[in-house]
C-alpha positions in Angstrom: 9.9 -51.0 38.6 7.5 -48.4 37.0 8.9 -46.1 34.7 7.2 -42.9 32.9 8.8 -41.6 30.1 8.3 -38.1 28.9 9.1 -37.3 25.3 8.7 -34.5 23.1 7.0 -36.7 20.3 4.7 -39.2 20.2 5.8 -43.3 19.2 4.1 -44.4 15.6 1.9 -46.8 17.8 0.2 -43.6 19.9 -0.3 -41.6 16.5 -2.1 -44.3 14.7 -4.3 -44.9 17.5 -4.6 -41.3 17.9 -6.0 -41.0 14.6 -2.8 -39.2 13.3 -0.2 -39.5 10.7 3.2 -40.8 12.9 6.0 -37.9 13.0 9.5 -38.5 11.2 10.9 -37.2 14.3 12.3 -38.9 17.3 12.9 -42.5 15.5 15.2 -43.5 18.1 12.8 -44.0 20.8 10.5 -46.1 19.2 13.3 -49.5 18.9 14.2 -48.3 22.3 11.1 -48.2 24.2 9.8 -51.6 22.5 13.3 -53.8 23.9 12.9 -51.8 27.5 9.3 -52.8 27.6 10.3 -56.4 26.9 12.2 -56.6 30.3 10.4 -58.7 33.0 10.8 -56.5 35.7 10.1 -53.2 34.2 6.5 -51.4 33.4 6.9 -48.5 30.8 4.6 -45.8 30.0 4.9 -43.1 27.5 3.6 -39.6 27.9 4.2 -36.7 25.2 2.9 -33.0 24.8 -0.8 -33.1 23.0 -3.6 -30.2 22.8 -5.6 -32.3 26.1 -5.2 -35.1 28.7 -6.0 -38.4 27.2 -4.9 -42.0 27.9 -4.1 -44.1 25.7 -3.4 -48.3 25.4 -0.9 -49.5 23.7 -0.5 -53.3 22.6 2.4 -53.4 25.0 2.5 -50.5 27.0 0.4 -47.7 28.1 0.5 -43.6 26.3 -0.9 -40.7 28.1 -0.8 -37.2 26.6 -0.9 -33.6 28.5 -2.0 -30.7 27.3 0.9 -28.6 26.1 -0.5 -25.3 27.9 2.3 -24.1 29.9 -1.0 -23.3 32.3 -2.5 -26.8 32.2 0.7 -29.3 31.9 1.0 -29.2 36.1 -2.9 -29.9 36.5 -2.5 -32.7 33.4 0.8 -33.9 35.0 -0.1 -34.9 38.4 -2.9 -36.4 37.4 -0.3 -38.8 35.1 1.8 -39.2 38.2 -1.2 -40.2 40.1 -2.6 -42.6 37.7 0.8 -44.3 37.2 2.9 -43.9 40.3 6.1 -44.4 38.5 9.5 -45.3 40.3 11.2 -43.2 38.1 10.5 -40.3 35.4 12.6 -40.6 32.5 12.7 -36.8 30.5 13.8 -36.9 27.1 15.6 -33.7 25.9 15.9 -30.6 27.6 14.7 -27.7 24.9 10.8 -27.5 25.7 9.5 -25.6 28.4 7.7 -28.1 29.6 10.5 -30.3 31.2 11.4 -27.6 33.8 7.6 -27.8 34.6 7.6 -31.8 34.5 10.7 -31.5 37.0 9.4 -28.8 39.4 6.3 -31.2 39.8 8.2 -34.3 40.4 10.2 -32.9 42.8 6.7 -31.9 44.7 6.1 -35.6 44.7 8.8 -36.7 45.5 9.7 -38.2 42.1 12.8 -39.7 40.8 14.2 -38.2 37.7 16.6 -38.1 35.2 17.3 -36.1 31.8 18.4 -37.7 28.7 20.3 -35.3 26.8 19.7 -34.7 23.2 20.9 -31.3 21.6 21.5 -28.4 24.3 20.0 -25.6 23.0 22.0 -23.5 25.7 25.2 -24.5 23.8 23.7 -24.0 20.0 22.6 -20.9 21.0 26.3 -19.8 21.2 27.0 -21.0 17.1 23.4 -20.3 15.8 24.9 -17.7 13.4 28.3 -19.2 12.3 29.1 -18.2 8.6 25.9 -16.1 8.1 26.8 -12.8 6.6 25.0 -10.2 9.3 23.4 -8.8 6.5 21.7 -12.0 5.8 21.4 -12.0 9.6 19.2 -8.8 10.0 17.0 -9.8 7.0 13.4 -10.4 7.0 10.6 -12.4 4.4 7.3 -11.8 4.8 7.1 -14.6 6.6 9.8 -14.1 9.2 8.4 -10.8 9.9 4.7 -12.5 10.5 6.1 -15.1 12.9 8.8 -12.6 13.9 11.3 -15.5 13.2 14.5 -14.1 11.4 17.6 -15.5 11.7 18.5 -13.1 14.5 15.3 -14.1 16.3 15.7 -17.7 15.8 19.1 -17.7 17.8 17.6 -15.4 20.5 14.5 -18.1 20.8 17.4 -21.1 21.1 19.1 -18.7 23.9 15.7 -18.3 25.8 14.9 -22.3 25.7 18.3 -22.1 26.8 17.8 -20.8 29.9 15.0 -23.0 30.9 17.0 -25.5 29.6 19.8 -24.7 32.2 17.7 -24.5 35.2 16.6 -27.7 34.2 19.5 -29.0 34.6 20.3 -27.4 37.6 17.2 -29.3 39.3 18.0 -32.9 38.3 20.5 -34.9 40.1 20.2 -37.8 37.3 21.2 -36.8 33.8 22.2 -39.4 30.6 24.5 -38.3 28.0 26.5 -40.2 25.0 29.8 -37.7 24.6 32.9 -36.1 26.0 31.2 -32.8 24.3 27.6 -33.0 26.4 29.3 -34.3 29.8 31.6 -31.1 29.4 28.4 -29.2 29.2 26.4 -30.8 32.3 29.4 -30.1 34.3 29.7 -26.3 33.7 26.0 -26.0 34.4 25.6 -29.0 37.3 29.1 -30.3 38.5 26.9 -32.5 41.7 25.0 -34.1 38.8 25.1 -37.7 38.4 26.3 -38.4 35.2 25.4 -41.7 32.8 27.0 -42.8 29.8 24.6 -44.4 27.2 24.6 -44.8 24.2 21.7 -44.8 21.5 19.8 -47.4 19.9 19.0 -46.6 16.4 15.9 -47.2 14.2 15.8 -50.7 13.3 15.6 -50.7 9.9 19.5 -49.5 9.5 20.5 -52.9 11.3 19.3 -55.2 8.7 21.1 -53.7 5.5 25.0 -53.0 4.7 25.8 -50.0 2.1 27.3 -52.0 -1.3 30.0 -49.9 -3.7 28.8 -51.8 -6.3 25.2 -50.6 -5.8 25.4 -46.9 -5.6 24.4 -44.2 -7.6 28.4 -43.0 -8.2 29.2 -39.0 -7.5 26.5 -39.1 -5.0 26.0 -37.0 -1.8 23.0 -37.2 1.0 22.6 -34.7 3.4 20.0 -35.2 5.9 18.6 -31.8 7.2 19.3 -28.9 5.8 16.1 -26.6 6.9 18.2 -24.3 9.7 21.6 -22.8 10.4 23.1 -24.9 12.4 22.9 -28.1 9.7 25.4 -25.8 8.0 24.3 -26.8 4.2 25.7 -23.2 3.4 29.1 -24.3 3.7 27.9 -27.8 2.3 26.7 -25.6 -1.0 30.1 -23.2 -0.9 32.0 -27.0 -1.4 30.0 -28.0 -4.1 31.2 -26.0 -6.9 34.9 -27.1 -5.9 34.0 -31.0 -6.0 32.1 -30.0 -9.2 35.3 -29.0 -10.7 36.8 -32.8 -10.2 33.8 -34.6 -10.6 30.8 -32.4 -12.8 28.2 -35.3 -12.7 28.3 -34.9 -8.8 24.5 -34.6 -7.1 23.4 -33.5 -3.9 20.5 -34.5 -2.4 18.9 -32.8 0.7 16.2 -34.7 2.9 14.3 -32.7 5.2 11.6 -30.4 5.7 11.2 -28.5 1.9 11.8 -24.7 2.9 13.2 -23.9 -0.3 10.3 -24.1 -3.2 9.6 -21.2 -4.9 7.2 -22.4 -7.3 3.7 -21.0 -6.5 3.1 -18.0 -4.3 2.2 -19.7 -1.4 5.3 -21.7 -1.6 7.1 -17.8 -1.8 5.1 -16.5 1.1 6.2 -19.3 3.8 10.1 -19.0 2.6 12.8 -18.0 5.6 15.3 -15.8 5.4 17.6 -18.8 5.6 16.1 -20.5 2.7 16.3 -17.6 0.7 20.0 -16.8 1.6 20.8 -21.0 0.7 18.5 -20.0 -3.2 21.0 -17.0 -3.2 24.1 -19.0 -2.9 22.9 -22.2 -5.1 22.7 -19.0 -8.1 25.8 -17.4 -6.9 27.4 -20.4 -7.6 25.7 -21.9 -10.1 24.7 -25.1 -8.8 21.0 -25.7 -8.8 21.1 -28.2 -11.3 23.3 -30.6 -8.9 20.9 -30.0 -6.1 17.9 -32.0 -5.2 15.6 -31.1 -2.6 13.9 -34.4 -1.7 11.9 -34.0 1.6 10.8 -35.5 4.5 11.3 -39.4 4.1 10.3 -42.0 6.7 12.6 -44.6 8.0 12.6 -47.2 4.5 13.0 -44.1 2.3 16.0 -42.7 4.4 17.7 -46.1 4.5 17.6 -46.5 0.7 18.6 -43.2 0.3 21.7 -44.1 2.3 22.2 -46.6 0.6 22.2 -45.7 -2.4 24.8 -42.3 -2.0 28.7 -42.7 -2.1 29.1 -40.6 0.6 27.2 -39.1 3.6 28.0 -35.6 4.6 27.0 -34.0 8.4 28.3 -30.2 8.3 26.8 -29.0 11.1 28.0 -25.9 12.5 27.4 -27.9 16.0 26.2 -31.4 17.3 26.2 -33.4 20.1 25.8 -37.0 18.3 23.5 -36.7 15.6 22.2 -39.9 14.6 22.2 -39.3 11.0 25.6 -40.1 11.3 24.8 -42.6 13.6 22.4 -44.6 10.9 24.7 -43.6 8.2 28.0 -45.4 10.1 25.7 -48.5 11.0 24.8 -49.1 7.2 28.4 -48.8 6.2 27.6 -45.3 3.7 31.3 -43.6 3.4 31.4 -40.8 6.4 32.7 -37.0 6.1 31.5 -34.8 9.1 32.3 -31.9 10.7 34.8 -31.8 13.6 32.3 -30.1 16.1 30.7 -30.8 19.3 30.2 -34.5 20.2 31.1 -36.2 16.6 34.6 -36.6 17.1 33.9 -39.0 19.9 31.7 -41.2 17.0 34.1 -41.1 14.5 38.0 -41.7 14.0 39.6 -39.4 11.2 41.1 -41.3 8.4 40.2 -44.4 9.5 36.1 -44.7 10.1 35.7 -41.8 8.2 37.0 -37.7 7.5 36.7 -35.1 9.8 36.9 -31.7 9.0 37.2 -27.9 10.6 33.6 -27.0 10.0 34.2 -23.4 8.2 36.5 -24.6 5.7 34.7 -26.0 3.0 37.3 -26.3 0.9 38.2 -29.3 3.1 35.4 -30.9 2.8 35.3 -30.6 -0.9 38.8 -32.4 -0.3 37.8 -35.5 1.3 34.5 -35.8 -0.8 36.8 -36.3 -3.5 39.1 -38.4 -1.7 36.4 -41.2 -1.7 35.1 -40.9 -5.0 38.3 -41.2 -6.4 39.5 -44.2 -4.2 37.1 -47.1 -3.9 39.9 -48.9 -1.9 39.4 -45.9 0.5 36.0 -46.0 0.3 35.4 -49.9 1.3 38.2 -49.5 4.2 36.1 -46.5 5.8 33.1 -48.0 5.5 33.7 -51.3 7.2 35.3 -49.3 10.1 32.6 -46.9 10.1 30.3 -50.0 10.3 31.9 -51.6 12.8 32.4 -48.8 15.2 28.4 -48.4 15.1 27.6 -51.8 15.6 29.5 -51.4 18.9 28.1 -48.2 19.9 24.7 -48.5 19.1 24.3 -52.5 20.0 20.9 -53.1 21.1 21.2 -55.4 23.5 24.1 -53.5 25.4 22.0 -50.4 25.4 19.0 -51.6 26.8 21.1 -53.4 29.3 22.6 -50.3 30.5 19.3 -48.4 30.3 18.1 -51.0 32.8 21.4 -51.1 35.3 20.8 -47.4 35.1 17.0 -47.4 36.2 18.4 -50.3 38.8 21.0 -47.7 40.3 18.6 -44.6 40.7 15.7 -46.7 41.9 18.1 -48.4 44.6 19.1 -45.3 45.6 
């Protein structure tokens, strides 16, 4: 069985041999497509948006890229259809425009497919602006007004991808998901779809370790993103001062993109709106000396940064199943997380982990405190937490299912 998979980023192996630094981005699919590649019956090959058409080898599989030209991807496309002749075209994520496209020419050919869903961008959309003071909304830095990217414009770019995103799904009769939150959300927008449950495989790296009490740097916090609204660090900053109260040697540390420099003027001309509003709030309430913004880590630095925290914190404003959480649970790092979207299907309240009603940071501040006053607490959550994730994100069972998936479609 040949199958084409079409991603929105490249795997380390094609940037290297492209001659580029490999993206942070998209970690899961490089443990994923090396155990489906290793199947007997199965031929994989990888294609992901590029600036020109280009094949590429791999050690173990084949990479072609396609020009990411809304007017060349159908020329660049069928020629990758042609040259491989998959079985089965396997899209990851829905939110670029080019996966409508990729669809719309399958379909021509006559081409299996199926959609693994990420985020939904059609359902984000919706909470893009949750706990954003419209004031803050409406507002504008230089560079905002440049790319014409405020906050307001940012949710009315989700609510366009959005749109492609539905039709999308409206043109596929194969779709993957992980949650109760994204089957909900497949069924409003294509109730004939066949619907898959799989789970993810993680990065490997967050296998082979197990988060220690005894090795932690105590009052600790690690949030992972932190760069956009809907990673809701402004209700993560409005609990701070409360756990600060309890526990003044507390400090947060923010991996991510760093949007939120101010220290030279180029540094002050790229800053959003959003940045600037999360600088505001760190003054308001006093904070930015239990604040560190680390940036962008690969896979080894965001392990030992897990491992290393007391506790991990996802406030998004919505998820489907972030995998932050995900790597977090799987090392064993003590779990609080917003009750939104997919993540109550990953976690079990007071038992794996805290849950909490997304706007109400006082909450949060609550259970923060709960684990760093209770090491008995802490160690029961997080061999629960770990336990769950070894189940749900189990290699082997994955890539199992992946295949009986494939099997299923193709037989069809």
């Amino acid at each position: 069985m040949r199958v084409l998979w079409v991603t929105n980023v490249p795997l380390p192996e094609a940037s290297i041999l492209l001659g580029e630094l490999p993206s942070p981005f998209g970690g899961w699919l490089i443990n994923s497509s090396m155990l489906i590649s290793k199947l007997d019956n199965l031929d994989l090959t990888i294609s992901f948006p590029s600036n020109k058409l280009q094949k590429i080898n791999g050690s173990s599989m084949k990479y072609y890229t396609f020009n990411n030209n809304i007017n060349d991807i159908e020329k660049d496309f069928n020629h990758i259809l042609n040259e491989v002749n998959p079985d089965l075209v396997h899209i990851y994520g829905t939110e670029l425009p080019h996966t409508l496209t990729v669809i719309k020419i399958c379909k021509k050919q006559n081409k299996k497919v199926i959609i693994s869903i990420q985020g939904l961008v059609s359902t984000i959309a919706e909470h893009y602006l949750s706990g954003i003071p419209y004031k803050i909304q409406k507002n504008y830095t230089f560079r905002d007004f440049i790319k014409r990217d405020n906050i307001i414009q940012q949710k009315n770019k989700f609510y366009q991808k959005g749109l492609l995103e539905i039709e999308a799904i409206k043109n596929v009769e194969h779709i993957i998901g992980r949650t109760s939150f994204d089957r909900l959300c497949i069924n409003n927008i294509n109730p004939n779809a066949n619907y898959y449950h799989c789970n993810e495989i993680l990065r490997s790296c967050f296998y082979d370790y197990k988060w220690s009490s005894t090795k932690i740097e105590k009052y600790s916090i690690f949030v992972s993103q932190g760069t956009y609204t809907i990673k809701g660090l402004h209700y993560m900053i409005k609990a701070l001062p409360i756990i600060l109260k309890k526990y003044p040697s507390t400090k947060m540390y923010v991996s991510g993109g760093n949007i939120f420099k101010f220290a030279t003027l180029k540094n002050k001309l790229k800053i959003t709106t959003y940045a600037k509003y999360i600088n505001k709030l760190i003054n308001y309430y006093n904070v930015e000396n239990s604040i560190e913004f680390i940036g962008l880590l690969n896979e080894k630095e965001m392990c030992k940064r897990y491992l290393k925290s007391n506790v991990f914190v996802c406030p998004s404003i919505i998820e489907n199943s972030p995998n932050s959480l995900g790597e977090a649970m799987l090392l064993g790092v003590p779990c609080v997380a917003s009750y939104v979207g997919g993540i109550p299907d990953l976690i079990n309240h007071n038992d794996e982990g805290y849950l909490y009603q997304h706007d109400a940071p006082y909450m949060l501040a609550s259970y923060i405190c709960e684990i760093f006053q209770n090491d008995n607490i802490a160690k029961k959550i997080s061999n629960n937490a770990r336990e769950r994730a070894i189940r749900t994100h189990d290699q082997v069972i994955n890539t199992n299912k992946l295949h009986e998936i494939y099997t299923s479609i193709y037989q069809k």
